[in-house]
TISEBA-974195 format. One record per residue: residue number from 1; x, y, z of N, C-alpha, C, CB in turn. Coordinates in steps of 0.001 Angstrom, whole numbers. Each point is the difference from the previous one (the first is absolute). Glycine has a CB too. Layout:
REM residues N
<nr->NUM; nxx->X; nyy->Y; nzz->Z; caxx->X; cayy->Y; cazz->Z; cxx->X; cyy->Y; czz->Z; cbxx->X; cbyy->Y; cbzz->Z>
...
***
This chain:
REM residues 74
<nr->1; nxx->-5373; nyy->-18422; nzz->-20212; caxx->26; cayy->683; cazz->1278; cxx->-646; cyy->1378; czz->-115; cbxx->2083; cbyy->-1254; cbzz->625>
<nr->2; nxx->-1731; nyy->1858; nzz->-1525; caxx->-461; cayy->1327; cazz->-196; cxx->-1755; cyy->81; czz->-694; cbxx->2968; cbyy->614; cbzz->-377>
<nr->3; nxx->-3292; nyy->-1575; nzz->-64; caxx->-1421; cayy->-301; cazz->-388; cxx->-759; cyy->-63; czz->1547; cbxx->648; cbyy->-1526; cbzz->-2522>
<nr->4; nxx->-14; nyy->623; nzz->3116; caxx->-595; cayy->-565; cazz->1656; cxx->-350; cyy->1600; czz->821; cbxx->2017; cbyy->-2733; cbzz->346>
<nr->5; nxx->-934; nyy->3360; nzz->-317; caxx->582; cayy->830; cazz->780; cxx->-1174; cyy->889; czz->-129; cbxx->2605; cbyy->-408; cbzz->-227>
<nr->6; nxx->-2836; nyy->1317; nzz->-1474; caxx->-1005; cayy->667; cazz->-739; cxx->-1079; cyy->31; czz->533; cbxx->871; cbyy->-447; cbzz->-1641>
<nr->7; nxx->-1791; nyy->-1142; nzz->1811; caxx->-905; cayy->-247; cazz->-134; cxx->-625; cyy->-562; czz->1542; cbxx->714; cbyy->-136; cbzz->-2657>
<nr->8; nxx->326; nyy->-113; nzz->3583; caxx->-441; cayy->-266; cazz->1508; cxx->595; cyy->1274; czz->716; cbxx->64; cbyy->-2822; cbzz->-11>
<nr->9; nxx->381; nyy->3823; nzz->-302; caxx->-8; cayy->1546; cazz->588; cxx->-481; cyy->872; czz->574; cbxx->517; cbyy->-304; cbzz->-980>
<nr->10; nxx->-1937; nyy->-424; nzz->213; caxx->-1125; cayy->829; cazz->-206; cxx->-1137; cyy->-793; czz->1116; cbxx->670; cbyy->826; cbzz->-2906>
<nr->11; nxx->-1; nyy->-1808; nzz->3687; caxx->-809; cayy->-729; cazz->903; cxx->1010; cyy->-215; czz->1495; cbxx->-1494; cbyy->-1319; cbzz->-2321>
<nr->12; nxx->2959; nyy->2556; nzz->1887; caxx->429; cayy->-354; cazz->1433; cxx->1362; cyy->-874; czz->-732; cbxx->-2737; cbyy->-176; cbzz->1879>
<nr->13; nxx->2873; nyy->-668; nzz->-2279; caxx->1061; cayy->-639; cazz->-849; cxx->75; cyy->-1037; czz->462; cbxx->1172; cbyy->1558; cbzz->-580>
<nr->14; nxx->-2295; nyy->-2845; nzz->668; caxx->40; cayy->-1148; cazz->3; cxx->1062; cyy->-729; czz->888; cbxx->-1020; cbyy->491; cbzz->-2060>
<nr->15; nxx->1842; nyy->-88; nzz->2890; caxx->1415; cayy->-338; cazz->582; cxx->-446; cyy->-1523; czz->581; cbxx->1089; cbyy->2784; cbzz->779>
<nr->16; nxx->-2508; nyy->-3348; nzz->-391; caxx->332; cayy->-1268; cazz->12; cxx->-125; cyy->-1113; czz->-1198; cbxx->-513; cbyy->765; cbzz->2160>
<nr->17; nxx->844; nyy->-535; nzz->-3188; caxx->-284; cayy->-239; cazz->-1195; cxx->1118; cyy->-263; czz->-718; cbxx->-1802; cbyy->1167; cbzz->228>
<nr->18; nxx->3069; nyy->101; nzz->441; caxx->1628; cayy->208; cazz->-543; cxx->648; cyy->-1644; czz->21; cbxx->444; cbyy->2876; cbzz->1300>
<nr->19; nxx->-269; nyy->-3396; nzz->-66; caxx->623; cayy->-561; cazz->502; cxx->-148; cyy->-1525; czz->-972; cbxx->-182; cbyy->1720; cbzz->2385>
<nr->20; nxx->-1156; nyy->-1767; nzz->-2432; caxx->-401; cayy->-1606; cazz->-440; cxx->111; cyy->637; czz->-1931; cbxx->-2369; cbyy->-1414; cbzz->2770>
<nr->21; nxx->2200; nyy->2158; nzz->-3124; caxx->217; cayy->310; cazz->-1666; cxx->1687; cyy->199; czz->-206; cbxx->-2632; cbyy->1482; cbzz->-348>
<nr->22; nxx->2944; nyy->-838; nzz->920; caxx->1419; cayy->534; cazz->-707; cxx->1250; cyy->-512; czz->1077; cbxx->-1243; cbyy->2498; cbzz->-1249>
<nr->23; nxx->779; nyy->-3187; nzz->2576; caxx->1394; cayy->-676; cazz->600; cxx->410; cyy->1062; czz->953; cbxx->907; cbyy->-1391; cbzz->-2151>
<nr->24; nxx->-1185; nyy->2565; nzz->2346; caxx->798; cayy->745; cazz->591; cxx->-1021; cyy->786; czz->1074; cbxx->1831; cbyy->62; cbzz->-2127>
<nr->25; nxx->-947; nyy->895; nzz->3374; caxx->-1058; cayy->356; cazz->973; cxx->-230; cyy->1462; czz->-871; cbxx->765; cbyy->-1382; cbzz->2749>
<nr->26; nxx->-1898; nyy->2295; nzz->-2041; caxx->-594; cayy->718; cazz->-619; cxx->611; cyy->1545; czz->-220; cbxx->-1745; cbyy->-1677; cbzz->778>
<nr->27; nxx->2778; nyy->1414; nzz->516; caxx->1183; cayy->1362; cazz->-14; cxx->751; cyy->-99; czz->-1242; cbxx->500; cbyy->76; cbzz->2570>
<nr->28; nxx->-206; nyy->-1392; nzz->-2965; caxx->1242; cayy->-215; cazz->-1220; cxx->-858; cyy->273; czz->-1073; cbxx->1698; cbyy->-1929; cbzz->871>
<nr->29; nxx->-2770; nyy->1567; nzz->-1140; caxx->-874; cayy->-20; cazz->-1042; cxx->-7; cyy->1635; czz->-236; cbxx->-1482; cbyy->-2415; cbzz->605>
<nr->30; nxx->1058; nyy->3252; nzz->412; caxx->-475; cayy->1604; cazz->-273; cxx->1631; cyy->555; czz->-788; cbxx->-2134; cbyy->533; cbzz->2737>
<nr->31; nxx->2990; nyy->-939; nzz->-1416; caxx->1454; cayy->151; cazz->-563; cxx->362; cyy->174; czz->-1477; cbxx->342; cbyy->-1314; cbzz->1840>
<nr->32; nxx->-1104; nyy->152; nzz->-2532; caxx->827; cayy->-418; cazz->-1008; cxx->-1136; cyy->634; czz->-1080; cbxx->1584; cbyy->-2403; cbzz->1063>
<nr->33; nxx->-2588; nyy->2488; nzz->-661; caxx->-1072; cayy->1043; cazz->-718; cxx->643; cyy->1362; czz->-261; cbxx->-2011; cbyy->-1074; cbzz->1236>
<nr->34; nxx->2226; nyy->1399; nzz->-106; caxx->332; cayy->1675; cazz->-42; cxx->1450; cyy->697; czz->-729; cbxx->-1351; cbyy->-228; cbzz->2380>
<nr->35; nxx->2114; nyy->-1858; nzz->-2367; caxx->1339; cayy->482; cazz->-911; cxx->-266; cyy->-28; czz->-1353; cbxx->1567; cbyy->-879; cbzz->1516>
<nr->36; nxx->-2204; nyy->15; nzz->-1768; caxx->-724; cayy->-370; cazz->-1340; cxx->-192; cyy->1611; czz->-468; cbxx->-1474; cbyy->-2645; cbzz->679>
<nr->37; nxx->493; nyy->3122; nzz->-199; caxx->-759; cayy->1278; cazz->-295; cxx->679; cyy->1643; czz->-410; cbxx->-1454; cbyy->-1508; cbzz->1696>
<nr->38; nxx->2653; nyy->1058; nzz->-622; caxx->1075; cayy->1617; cazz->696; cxx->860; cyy->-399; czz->-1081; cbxx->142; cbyy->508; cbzz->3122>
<nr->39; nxx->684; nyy->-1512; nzz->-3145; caxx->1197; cayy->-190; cazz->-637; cxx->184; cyy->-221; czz->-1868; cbxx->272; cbyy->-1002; cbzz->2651>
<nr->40; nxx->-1468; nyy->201; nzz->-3093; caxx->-248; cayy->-150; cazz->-1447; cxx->-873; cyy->796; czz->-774; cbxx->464; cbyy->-1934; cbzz->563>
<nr->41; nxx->-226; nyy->1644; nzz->-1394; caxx->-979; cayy->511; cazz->-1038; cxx->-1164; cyy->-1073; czz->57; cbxx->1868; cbyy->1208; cbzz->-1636>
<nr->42; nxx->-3118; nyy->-1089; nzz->1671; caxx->-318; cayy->-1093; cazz->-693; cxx->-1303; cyy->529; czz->-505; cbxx->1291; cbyy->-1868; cbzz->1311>
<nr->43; nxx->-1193; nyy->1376; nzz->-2559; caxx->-1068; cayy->409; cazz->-1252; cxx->-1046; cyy->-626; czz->13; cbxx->1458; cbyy->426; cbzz->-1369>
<nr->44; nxx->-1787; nyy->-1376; nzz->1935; caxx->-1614; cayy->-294; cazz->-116; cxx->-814; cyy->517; czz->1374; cbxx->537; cbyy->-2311; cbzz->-1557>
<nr->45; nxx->309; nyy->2849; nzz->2435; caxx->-997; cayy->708; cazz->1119; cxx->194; cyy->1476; czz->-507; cbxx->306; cbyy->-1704; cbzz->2353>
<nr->46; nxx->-1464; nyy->2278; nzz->-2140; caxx->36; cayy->1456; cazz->-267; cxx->82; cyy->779; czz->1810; cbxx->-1762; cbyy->-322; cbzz->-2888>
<nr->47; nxx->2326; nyy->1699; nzz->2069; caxx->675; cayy->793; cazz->1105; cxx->-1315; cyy->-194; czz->1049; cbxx->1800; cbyy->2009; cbzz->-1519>
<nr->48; nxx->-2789; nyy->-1863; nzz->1462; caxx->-776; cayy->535; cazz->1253; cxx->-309; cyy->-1593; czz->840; cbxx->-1391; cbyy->2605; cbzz->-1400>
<nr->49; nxx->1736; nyy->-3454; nzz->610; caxx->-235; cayy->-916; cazz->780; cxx->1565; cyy->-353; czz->798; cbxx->-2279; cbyy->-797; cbzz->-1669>
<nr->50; nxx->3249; nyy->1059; nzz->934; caxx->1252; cayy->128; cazz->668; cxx->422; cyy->544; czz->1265; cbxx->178; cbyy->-7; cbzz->-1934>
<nr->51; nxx->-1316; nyy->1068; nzz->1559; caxx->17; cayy->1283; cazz->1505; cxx->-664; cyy->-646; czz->973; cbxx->-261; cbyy->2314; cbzz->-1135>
<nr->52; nxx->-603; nyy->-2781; nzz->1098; caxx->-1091; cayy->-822; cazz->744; cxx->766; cyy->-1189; czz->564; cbxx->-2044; cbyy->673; cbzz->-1570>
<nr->53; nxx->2822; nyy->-1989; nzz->645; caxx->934; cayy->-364; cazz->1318; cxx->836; cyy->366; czz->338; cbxx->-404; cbyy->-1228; cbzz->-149>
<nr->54; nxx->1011; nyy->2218; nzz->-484; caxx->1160; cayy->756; cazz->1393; cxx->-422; cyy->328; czz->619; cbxx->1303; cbyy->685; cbzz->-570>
<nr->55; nxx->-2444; nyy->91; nzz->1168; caxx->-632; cayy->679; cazz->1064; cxx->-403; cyy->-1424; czz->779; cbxx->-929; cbyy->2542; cbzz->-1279>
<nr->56; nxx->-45; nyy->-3202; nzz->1011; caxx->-699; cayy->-1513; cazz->456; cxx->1255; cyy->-853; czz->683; cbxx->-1954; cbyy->-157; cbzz->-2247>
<nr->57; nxx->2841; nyy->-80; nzz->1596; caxx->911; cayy->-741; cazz->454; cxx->1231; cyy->513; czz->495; cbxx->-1030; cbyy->-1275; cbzz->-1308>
<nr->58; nxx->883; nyy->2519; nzz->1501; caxx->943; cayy->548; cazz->1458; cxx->-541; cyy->175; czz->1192; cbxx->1137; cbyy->1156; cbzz->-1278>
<nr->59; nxx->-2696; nyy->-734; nzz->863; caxx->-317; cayy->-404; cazz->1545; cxx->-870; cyy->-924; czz->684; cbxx->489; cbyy->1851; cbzz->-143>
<nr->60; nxx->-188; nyy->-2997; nzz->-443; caxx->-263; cayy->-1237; cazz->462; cxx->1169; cyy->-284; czz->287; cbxx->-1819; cbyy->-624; cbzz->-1067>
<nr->61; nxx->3686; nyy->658; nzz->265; caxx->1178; cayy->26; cazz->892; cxx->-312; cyy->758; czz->1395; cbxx->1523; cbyy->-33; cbzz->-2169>
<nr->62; nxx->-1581; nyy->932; nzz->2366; caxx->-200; cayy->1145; cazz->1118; cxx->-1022; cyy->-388; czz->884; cbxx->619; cbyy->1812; cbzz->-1455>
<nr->63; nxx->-1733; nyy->-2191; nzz->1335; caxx->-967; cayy->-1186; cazz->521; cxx->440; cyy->-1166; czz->657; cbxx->-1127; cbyy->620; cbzz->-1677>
<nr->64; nxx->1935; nyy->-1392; nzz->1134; caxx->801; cayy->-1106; cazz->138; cxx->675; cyy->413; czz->1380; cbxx->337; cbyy->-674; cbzz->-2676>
<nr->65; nxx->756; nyy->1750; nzz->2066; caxx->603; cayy->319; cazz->1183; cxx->295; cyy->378; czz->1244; cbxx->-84; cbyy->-168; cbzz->-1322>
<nr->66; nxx->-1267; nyy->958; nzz->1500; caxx->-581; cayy->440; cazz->909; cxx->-705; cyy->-657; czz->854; cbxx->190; cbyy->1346; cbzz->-1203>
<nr->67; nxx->-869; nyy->-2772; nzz->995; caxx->-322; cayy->-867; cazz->916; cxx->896; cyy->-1215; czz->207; cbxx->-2108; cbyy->862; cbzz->-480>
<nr->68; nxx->1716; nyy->-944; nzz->1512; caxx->1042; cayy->-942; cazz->1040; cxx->-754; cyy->-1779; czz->-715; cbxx->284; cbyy->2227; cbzz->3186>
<nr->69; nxx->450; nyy->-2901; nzz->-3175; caxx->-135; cayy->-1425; cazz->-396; cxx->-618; cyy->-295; czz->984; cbxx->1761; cbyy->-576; cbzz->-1252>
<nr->70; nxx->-2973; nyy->158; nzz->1235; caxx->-1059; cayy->-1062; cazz->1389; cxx->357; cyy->-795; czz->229; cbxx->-1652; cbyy->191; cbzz->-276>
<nr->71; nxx->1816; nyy->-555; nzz->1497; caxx->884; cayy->-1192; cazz->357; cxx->-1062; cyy->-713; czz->876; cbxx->2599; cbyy->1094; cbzz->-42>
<nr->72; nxx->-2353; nyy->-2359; nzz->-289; caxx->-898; cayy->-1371; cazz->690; cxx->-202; cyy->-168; czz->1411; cbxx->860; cbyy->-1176; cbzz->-1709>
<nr->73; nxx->-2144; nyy->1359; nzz->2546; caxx->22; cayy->137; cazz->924; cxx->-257; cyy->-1410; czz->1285; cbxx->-452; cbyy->2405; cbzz->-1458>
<nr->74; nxx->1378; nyy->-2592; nzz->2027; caxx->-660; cayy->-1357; cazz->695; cxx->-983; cyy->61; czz->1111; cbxx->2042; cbyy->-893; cbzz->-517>
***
């Protein structure tokens, strides 16, 4: 996830791509990026790329949230 995340960031973050690779919609995906990132340690990402999805993937949460779900028009 965090390889994916890294490397489609840098193009906007692939969000129709989330769904059919990893099972999940693209809010849960950033979600679980940004806990990944805030909450652990983790030693094979280095800090500046760490910084990069916390920043990236809060505001694509905040993005998310801010638009209204399109709804199907008859």
């Amino acid at each position: 996830m965090l390889a994916f995340a890294t490397k489609w960031s840098r193009f906007g973050g692939g969000d129709e791509y989330i769904l059919p690779e990893f099972g999940i919609t693209p809010m849960v995906f950033y979600q679980r990026i940004l806990a990944m990132v805030t909450s652990t340690l983790i030693n094979e990402v280095d800090f500046a790329t760490r910084t990069h999805l916390r920043e990236f993937c809060s505001h694509k949460i905040v993005q998310a949230r801010a638009t209204p779900a399109v709804q199907g028009s008859r």
